[in-house]
N, C-alpha and C positions, 0 to 999 in steps of 0.2 A: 623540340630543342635538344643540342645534344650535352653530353658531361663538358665538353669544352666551353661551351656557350656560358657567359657571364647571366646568371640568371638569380631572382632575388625569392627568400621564402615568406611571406605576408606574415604567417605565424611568428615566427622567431627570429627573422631579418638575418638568416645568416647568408652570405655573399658567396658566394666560389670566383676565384678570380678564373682566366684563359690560361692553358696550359703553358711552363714557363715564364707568367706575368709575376714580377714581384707583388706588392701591395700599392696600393691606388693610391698618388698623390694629391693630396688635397691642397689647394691654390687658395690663397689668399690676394685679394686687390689692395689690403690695407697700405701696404709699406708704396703704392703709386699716388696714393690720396695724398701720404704725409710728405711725398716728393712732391707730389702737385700744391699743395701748400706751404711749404717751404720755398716753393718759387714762385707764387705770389705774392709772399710776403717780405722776400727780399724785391720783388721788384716795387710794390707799393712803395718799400721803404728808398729805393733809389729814385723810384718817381719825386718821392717828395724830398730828398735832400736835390734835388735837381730844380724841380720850381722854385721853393726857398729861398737857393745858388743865384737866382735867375731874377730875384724880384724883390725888390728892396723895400719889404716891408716889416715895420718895427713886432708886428704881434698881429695875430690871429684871434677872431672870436669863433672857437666850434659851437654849435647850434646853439649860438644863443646865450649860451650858459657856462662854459670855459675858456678864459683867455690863453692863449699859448705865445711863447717867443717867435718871433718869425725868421729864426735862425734854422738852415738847412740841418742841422740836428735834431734841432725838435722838431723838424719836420716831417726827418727820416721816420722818426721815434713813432710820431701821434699814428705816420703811413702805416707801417707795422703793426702798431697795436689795433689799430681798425681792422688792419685787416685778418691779424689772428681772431678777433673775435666775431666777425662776420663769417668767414672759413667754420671756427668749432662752433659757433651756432649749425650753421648749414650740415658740417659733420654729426651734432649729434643729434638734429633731427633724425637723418636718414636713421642713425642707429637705433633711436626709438620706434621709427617704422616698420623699420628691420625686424625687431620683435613680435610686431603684430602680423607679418607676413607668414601665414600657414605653408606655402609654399616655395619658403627657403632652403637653400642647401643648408644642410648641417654638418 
């Protein structure tokens, strides 16, 4: 391999970049997740000010055990918060996984 070649030292990790190469960008997917949750959770929330809109019913029982208004606000509302919290469940599983992955980028 020659000096221009990007090559790594096992003892001390030092890097040599390609001749002319600045420094290696490192990429993060974070900021597409919280886009991609951010649009789920407005559309939940329009799904359900839309059924609400749609259907004339006085109150809602969710599982059992909370009554809600059956007003497309508290519908938008209950839509959204289910599904932020379904979303940052699922989020912060993976990030617990993540930790246990020996073979993540760093």
């Amino acid at each position: 391999m020659s000096d221009a070649a990007t090559t790594t030292d096992d003892a001390g990790g030092d890097e040599r970049l390609i001749e002319g190469e600045e420094e290696a960008v490192e990429a993060s997917g974070r900021p597409y997740l919280v886009g991609a949750a951010g649009a789920v959770t407005l559309f939940a929330a329009a799904a359900g000010y839309v059924v609400a809109a749609n259907n004339a019913v006085p109150a809602v029982t969710v599982f059992g055990a909370v009554t809600l208004p059956g007003s497309p606000t508290a519908m938008a509302l209950y839509g959204a918060v289910l599904s932020l919290l379904v979303v940052g469940t699922l989020f912060g599983l993976v990030t617990v996984a993540s930790r246990f992955d020996e073979d993540a980028v760093r």
